[in-house]
Each structure stands twice: as structure tokens, then as C-alpha cells.
N, C-alpha and C positions, 0 to 999 in steps of 0.2 A: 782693210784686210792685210793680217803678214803677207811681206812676195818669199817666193822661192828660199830669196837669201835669208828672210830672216825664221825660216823654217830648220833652219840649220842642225837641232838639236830631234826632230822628227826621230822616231822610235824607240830613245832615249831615254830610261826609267829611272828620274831624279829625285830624289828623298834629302828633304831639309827639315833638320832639325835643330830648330831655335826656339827659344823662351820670348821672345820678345817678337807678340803678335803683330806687331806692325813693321816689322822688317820681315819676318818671316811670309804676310799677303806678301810685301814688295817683291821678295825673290820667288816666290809661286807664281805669282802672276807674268811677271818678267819670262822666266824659263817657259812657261805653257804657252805665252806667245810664239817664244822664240821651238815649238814643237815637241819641245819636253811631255814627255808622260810625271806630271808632277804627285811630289805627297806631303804633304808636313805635317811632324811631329814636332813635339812639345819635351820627350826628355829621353833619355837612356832606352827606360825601362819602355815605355812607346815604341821605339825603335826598336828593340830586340821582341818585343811579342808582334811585329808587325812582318818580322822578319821570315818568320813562321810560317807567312802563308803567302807573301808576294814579291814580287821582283822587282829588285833594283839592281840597278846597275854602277849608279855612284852614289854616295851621300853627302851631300852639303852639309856639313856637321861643326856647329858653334862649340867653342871650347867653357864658355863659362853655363851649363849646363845645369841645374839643379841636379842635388844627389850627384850621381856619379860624371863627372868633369868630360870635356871631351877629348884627352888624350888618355884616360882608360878606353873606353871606347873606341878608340884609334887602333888603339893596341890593340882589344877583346875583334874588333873585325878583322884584323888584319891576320890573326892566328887563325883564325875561324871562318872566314870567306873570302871567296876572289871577287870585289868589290870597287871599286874606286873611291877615296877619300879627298875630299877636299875640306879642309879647317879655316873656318873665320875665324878671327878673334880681335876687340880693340885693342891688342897688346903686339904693336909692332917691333918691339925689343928682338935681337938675334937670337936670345937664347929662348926664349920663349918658343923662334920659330922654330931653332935647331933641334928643342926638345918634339915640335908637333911632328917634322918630317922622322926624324928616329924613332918616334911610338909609331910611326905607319902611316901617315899623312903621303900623297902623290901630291898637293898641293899645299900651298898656307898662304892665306890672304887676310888681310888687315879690314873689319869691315869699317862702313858700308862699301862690299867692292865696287869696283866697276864692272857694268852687269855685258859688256864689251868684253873685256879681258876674265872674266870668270866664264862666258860663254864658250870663249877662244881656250880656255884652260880646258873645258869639260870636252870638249872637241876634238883636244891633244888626248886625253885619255881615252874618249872611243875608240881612236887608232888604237891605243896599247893595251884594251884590257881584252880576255877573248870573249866575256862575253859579250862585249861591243858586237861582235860579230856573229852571235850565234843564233840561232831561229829564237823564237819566241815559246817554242813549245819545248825547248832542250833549256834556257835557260835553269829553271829551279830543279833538273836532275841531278845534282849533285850529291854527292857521298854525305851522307849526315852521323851523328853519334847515334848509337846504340847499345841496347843492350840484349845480350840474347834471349829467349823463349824464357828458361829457367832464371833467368836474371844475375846467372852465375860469372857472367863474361863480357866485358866492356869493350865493343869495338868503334874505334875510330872511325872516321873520315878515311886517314889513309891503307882503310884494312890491317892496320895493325892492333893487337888485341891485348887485355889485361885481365887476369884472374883476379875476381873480388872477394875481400872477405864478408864476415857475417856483415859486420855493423853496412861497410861502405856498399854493398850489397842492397839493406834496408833503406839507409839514406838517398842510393840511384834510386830505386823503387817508385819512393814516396815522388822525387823529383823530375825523374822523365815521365811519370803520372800530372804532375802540374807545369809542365814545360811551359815559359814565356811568362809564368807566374811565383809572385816569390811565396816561400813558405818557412812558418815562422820555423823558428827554433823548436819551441813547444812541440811543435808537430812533428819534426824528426824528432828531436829526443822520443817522445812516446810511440813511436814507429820500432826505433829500434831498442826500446828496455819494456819489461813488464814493466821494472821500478822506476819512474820517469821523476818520482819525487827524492831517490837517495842520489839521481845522475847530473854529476858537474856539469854545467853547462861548458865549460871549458872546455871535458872531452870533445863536445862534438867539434869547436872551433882546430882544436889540435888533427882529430882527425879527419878535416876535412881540407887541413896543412897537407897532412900525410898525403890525403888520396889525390889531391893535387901532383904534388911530389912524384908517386907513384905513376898515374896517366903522364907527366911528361916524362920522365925517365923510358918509360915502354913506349909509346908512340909517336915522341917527339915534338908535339903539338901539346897547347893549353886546353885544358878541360871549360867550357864555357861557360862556368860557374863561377858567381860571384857574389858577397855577401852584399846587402842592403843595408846600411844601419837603420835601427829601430823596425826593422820587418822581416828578416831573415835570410832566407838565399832566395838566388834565382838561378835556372838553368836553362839558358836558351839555345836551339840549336838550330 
């Protein structure tokens, strides 16, 4: 049986997400000994629909990722939740690491860690994040994206607001309707035209430049949207 000390990680909600199933048992099983509330996921797009509905606290996040890599994702949580990030990767190069901790990384470790000094890392971070500290029923209250009743006004996280037009409007619609799932191109374009077969596919790409643009200029913060290649957007919040 673990004793006391190696309980150390106890009420702690750890989320690893790596492609490569048998490191990823390793570190599940590792952490839940060591009192960890464990989860593992397999890729991005897994982690951000997971995100949705359960709490974590830190994620153990591999950088070579299928799809979307793990210093997007570094970045995309770091704009978007108060989280803990820790980055494996087999690329111990300085620039590698200097690029993980500037996308948003609190740690960067070289795997296979040492499940010692990764333990002792997440440990350091309980102290510093708040929600290390916080009840278990107040964690997942936090300010999320919206949009109003009439679908007319984009409010932040940090209560700050954006007036939308028609299209970006139709495009939120279709999107916080499929939150945590991507949707194709096809489907916005014909959301937002009668004529879906005279509409550049380019517009939407342009305008979804713009409304990017737009939600950070007003509320200072990144819109949690990102495209998929060969599947469309996704909008997690």
C-alpha cells in the first residue's frame, strides 16, 4: 500500500495527454499511485472536449501531438484557463524548451521524466495555482465565453463584450451549438449564405481572420477557436 508520503499528489486533478499508450499507462498509473485524480487523453481535440465538463488542475501535455502540436495548445490554455501546464518532449534542445515555456508551459521536461522530479514539479505548482487551493465544488465556476440571448453580443470570460455582425453572428451560432466539436466548413458557409454554392470558401477563412482580430482588440484575450485541417473549426470553451 502507498504510505502517507507517497500520497503526496492526493486531491490533485492530473490530465496527460500523450499518443504513445504505453508511456502514457506509465504516467497514469505512476501519478494515481502517488494520489493523483488521473485522466489520459490521446490528442488536442480529446482535451479540449474534455475540458468541457471536468476538472483539472494541471496537464501533463506531450508536444509532439497528432494534429494540433503541444505548444498550440500550451498557448490555446494558457489564454483560455487558469491551469497548470507541464510539457514532455524527446527534444531537450534550449530552444525547443525556451519556445515551450513562452507558449505557456510552467514546466518542460525531457521525457521519459523522472516520475521523482515530475511529482516534485507538480507539487511546486499546487502551491502556485489558486485553484490548487480551491474547494472542489468552486473549481469549474469560472467565467466562460458567450453569447447573448439574441446571439447579437459576444461576451468574454473577462466580462468584456463585442458587437457581432450578420455573418460572425451566424458563424458563433452554428459554433457555441457544437462546442468541443469541430464543424465543417460546408456547414458554416450554408449557415450563413442562402447561396452556399456561389460563396468562396476563402471568405469564411478571411472572416474568421477578422473576427479573431476583432474579439482580441475588444476583450484582450484569444477567441478559443481554431481550425482543424481537413475538418473545419472547433470552438472549445
Amino acid at each position: 500500500m502507498p504510505t502517507t508520503a507517497t500520497r503526496q499528489l492526493e486531491g490533485l486533478h492530473v490530465w496527460v495527454v500523450e499518443d504513445d499508450p504505453e508511456l502514457l499507462a506509465l504516467l497514469l498509473d505512476d501519478l494515481a499511485w502517488r494520489g493523483a485524480t488521473v485522466r489520459g487523453l490521446g490528442s488536442a481535440e480529446a482535451l479540449y472536449r474534455a475540458l468541457l465538463s471536468g476538472r483539472c488542475d494541471i496537464v501533463v501535455l506531450d508536444v509532439g501531438l497528432p494534429g494540433e502540436d503541444g505548444y498550440a495548445v500550451a498557448s490555446h490554455l494558457r489564454a483560455s484557463a487558469s491551469i497548470g501546464i507541464v510539457m514532455l518532449t524527446g527534444r531537450g534542445d534550449a530552444r525547443d524548451m525556451a519556445r515551450g515555456l513562452t507558449q505557456g508551459a510552467d514546466l518542460y521536461m525531457v521525457k521519459p521524466p523522472e516520475m521523482d522530479v515530475l511529482a516534485a514539479g507538480l507539487l511546486s505548482l499546487r502551491r502556485r495555482l489558486p485553484l490548487a487551493s480551491a474547494a472542489p465544488a468552486a473549481s469549474n465556476e469560472v467565467p466562460r465565453w458567450r453569447v447573448s440571448a439574441d446571439g447579437w453580443t459576444l461576451h468574454a470570460p473577462s466580462a468584456a463584450t463585442l458587437e457581432l455582425t450578420v455573418m460572425e453572428r451566424g458563424v458563433l451560432q452554428l459554433l457555441f451549438d457544437a462546442a468541443g466539436a469541430a464543424v465543417t466548413r460546408e456547414a458554416l458557409i450554408a449557415h450563413i449564405t442562402d447561396t452556399p454554392w456561389d460563396f468562396d470558401p476563402h471568405r469564411l477563412d478571411v472572416l474568421v481572420h477578422r473576427l479573431r482580430a476583432r474579439v482580441r482588440s475588444a476583450t484582450g484575450v484569444e477567441l478559443p477557436l481554431r481550425a482543424l485541417r481537413g475538418q473545419g473549426y472547433l470552438l472549445s470553451l
